[in-house]
C-alpha positions in Angstrom: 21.8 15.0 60.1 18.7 15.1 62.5 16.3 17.4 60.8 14.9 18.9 64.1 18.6 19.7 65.5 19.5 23.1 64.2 23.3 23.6 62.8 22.1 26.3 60.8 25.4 28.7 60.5 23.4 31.4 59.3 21.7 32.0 62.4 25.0 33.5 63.4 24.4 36.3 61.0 21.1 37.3 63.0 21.4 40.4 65.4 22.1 39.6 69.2 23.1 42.8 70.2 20.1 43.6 71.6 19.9 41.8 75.1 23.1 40.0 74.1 25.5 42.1 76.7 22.7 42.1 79.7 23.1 38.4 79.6 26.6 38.2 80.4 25.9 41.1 83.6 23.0 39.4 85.0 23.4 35.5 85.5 23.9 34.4 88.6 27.1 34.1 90.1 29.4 31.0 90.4 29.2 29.3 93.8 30.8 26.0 93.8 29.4 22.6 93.0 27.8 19.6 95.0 29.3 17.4 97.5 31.1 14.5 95.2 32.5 11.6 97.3 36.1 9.6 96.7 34.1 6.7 95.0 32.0 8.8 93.1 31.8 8.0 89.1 30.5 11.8 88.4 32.5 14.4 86.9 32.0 16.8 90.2 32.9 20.1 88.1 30.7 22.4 86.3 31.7 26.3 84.9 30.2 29.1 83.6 30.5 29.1 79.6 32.4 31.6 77.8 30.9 34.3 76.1 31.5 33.5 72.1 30.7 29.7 73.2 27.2 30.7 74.8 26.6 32.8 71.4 27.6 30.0 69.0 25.3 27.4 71.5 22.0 29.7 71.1 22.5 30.2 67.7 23.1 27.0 66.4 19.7 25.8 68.8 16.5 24.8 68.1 15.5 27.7 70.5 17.8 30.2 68.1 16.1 29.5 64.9 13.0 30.3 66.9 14.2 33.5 68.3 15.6 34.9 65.2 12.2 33.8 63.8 9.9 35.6 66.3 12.5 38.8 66.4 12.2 39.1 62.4 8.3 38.7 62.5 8.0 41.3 65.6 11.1 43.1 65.9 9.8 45.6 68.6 8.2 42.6 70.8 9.3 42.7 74.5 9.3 38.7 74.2 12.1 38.3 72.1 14.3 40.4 74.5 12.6 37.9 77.4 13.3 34.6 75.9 16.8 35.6 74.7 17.0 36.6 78.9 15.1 33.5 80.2 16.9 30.7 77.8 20.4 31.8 76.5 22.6 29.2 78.1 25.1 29.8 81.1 26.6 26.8 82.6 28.4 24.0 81.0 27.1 20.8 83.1 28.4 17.4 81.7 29.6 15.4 78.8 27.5 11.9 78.9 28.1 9.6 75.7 29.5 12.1 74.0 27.0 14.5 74.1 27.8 17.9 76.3 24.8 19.2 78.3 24.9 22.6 79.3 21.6 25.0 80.7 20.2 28.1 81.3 19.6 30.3 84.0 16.9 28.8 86.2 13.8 30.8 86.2 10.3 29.7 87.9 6.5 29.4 86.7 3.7 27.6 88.3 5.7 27.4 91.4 8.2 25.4 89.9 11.8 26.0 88.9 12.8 25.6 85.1 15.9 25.3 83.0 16.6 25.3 79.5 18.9 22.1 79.1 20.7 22.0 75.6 22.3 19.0 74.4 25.4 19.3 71.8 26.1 16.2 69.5 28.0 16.4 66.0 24.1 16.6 64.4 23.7 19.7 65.9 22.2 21.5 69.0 18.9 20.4 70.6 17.4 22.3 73.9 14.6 21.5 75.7 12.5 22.7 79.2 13.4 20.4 82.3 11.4 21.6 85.5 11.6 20.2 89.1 8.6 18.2 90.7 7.5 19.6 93.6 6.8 16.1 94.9 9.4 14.0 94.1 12.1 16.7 93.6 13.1 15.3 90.3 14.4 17.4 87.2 11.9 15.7 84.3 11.6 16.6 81.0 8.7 19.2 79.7 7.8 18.3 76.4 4.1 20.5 76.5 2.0 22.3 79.0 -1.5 21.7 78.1 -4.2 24.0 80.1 -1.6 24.0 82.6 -0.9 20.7 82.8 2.3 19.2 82.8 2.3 16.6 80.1 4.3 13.7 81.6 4.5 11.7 78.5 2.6 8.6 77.4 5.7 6.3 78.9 6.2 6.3 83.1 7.1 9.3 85.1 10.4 7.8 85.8 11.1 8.0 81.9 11.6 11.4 82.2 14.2 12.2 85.2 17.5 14.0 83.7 20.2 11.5 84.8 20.9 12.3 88.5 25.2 13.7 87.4 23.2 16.2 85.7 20.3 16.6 87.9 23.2 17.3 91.0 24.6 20.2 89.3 21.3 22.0 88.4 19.9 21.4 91.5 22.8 23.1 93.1 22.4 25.8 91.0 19.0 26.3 90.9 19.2 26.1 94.7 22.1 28.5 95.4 20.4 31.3 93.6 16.8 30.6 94.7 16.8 34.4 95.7 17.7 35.3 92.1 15.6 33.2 89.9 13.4 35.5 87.6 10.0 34.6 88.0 8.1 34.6 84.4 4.4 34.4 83.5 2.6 30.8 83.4 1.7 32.4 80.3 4.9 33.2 79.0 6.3 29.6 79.9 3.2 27.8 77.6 4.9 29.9 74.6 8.6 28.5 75.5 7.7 25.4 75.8 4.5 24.6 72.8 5.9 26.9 70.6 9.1 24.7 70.6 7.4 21.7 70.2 10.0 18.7 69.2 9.0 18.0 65.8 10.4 14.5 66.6 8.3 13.5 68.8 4.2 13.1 68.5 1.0 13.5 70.6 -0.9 10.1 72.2 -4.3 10.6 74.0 -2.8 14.0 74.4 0.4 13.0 75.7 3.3 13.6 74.3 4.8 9.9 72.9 8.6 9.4 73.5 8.5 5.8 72.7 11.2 6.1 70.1 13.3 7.7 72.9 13.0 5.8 75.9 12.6 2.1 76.3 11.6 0.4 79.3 14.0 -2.3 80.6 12.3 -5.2 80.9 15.3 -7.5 81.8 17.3 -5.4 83.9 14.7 -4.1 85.6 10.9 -5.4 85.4 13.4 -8.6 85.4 14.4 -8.3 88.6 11.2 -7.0 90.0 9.0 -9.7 88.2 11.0 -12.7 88.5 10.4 -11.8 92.7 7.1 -10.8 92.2 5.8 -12.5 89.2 4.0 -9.2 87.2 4.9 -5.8 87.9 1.9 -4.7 86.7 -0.7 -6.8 88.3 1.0 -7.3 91.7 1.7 -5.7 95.0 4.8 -2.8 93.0 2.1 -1.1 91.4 -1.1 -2.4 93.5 -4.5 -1.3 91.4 -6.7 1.7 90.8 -3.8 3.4 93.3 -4.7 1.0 96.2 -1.3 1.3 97.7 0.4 -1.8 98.2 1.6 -3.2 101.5 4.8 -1.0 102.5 6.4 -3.8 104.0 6.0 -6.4 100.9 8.5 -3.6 98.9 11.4 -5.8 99.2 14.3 -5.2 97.2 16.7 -8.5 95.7 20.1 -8.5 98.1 21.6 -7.7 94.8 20.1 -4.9 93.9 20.0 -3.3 96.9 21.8 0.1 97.2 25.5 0.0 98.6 24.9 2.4 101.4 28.6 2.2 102.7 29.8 4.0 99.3 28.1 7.5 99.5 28.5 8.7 95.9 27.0 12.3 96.1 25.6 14.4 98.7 23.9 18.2 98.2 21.8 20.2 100.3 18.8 21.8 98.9 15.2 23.3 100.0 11.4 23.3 98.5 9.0 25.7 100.1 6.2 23.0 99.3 7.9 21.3 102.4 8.2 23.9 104.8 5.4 22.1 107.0 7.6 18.7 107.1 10.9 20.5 107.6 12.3 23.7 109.0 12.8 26.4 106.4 11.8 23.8 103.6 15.6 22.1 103.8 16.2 18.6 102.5 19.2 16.9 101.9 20.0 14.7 98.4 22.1 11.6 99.1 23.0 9.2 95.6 24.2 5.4 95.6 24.8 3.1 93.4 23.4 -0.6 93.9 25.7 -3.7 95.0 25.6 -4.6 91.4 26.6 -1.4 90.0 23.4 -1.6 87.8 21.1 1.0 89.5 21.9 4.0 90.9 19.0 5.5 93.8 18.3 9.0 94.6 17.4 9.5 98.2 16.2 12.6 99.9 15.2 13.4 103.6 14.1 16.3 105.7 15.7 17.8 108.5 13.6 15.7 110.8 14.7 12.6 109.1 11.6 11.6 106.9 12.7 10.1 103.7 11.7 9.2 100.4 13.5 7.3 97.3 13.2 10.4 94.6 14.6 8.3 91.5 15.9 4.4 90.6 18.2 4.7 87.2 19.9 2.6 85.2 23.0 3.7 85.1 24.7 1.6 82.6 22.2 3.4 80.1 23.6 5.8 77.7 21.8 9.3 77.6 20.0 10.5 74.4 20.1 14.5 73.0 16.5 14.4 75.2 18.6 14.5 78.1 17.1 11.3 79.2 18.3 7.7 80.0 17.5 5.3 77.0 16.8 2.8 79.6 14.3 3.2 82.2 12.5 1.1 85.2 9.2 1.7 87.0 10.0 1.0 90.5 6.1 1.5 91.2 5.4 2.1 95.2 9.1 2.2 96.2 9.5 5.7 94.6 6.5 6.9 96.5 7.2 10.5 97.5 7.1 12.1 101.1 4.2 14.7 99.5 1.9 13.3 97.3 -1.2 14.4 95.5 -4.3 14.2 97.5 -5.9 12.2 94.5 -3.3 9.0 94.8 -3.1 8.8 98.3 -6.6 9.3 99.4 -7.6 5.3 97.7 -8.1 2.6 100.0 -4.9 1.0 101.9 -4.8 -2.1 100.2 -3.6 -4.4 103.6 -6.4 -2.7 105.9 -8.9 -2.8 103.3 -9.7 1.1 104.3 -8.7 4.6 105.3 -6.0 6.0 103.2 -2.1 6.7 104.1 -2.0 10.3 104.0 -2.0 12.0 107.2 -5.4 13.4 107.7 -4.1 16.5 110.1 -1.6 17.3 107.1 -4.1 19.7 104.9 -1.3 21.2 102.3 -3.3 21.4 99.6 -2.8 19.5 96.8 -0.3 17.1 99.2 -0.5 14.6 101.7 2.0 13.2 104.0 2.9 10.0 103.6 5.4 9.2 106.4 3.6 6.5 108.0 4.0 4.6 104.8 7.3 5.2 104.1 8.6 4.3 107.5 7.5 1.0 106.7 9.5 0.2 103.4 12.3 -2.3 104.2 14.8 -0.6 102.1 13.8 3.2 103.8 13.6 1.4 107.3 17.9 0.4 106.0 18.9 3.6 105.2 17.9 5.0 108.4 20.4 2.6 109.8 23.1 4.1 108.3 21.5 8.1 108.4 19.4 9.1 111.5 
């Protein structure tokens, strides 16, 4: 048994009556479920978990033994009655590899949304904090918050992304209550998360190493990428020192291109960090698979039609009690997003050999707009073929 993963039956002993029953009164309400399509591989269904099994979930958690060990220690604190709040679970999501995900109430810090995601394997119960990018609109994986930072690991950003089946239903979620997520302290999200530090994992140039997790895949992916374009790393995918590569040299192998006649999901969601590139901050989500059946590629657009590749998985990949892919691919430039940090985009434009791609009448501090370059990927310039 994983010594981390707590199946520690005692814990069922501790007292929950206090908070317990305010739990079950205040989550949100059941609305429905994304928009799954006839050739879709995803389970489309996700429920609200019954009481005794949301009891015997926390309890058996990593986030359990820590709550019965703050309450013992301060048995009066406020906190405990917060984080039993803020991270019992609620919703049953998935089952991927045999592992059942299920999460918590969203809730929001530092402008961002959060869950608690729990992963259930025979070892035990696991549960870790998943928040959404602003940017991207991924669901990634928090292992830290250092000075309030959010540590993105010592392996790609793209390592992180829950696995888009799981990342449709909490985005519904968090989405359809938007106007009841508790909002909690910046403060008060630095204890739930470094307090609950994964002793399985370890620190790197203070980054949080997940090496033993997540693996890049070098022939299914960096494969395909670098027999076209020799090295990944030291070509026009990644460019250098954040000189943007030439949008229009991003081409994708036939192959590997997404099937855009088999829409496999579609939701609806908003970001208010986007309210200046579409009305009211609405997007839309839209998920295929490649002709190969190897990747599967997250799209998002705004009302207005500017669009942006969110994610690129390998979906042949099992999932890990993380809640990540074991398999992961760094798809460099293509996954640039519609608002990006100031910092990135501002370098030199590697084909005009100045400037920068960011809009400079778009001042939305920290984010540029980086339409003009996206327009120009072949693959984005596609998808607009088949979605004005």
């Amino acid at each position: 048994m994983d010594p981390h993963l707590s199946n520690n039956t005692e814990n069922t002993q501790g007292d929950l009556s206090t908070g317990w029953e305010n739990i079950k009164d205040n989550a949100p309400p059941f609305h429905g479920e994304p928009e799954f399509r006839a050739e879709n591989t995803f389970s489309s269904s996700y429920e609200k978990i019954p009481e005794d099994k949301k009891h015997d979930i926390f309890t058996k958690s990593n986030f359990g033994d820590y709550y019965f060990k703050i309450k013992k220690e301060f048995p009066d604190d406020e906190y405990t009655d917060e984080l039993l709040r803020i991270c019992s679970p609620v919703y049953a999501l998935e089952k991927l590899n045999g592992i059942n995900f299920y999460s918590s109430m969203p809730f929001e810090a530092h402008r961002r949304p959060h869950i608690l995601l729990y992963a259930e394997t025979p070892d035990g119960i696991s549960a870790h904090v998943f928040y959404r990018s602003n940017s991207s609109m991924n669901w990634r994986f928090l292992p830290r918050i250092v000075d309030g930072w959010y540590d993105k690991t010592t392996s790609h950003e793209d390592s992180i992304n829950l696995p888009t089946e799981i990342q449709a239903k909490v985005e519904h979620i968090s989405d359809s209550e938007d106007d009841k997520i508790p909002q909690i302290s910046n403060e008060f999200i630095g204890y739930i998360v470094n307090d609950t530090f994964d002793s399985r994992l370890s620190t790197k140039n203070n980054r949080t190493d997940i090496s033993n997790f997540v693996t890049c895949a070098g022939e299914l992916a960096l494969g395909y990428f670098g027999n076209d374009y020799n090295n990944p790393f030291e070509n026009s995918f990644f460019g250098d020192n954040w000189i943007l590569p030439d949008p229009e040299t991003l081409n994708i192998p036939a192959e590997k291109e997404p099937d855009f006649s088999k829409l496999i999901c579609e939701w609806r969601s908003h970001n208010e960090e986007y309210i200046f590139l579409s009305k009211d901050g609405a997007l839309t989500a839209r998920c295929f698979d490649s002709l190969d059946h190897s990747l599967r590629y997250l799209f998002y657009s705004t009302l207005e039609g500017k669009t942006w590749i969110s994610s690129i998985e390998c979906i042949n990949s099992k999932t890990n009690n993380l809640g990540l892919r074991e398999n992961y691919i760094e798809p460099g430039a293509l996954t640039t997003p519609l608002l990006e940090y100031h910092c990135k985009e501002s370098c030199q434009d590697g084909k005009n050999g100045g400037g920068h791609w960011g809009k400079d009448n778009f001042m939305h501090y920290p984010y540029a707009d980086m339409s003009d370059y996206l327009d120009k990927i072949p693959i984005i310039k596609k998808f607009h073929q088949y979605y004005q």
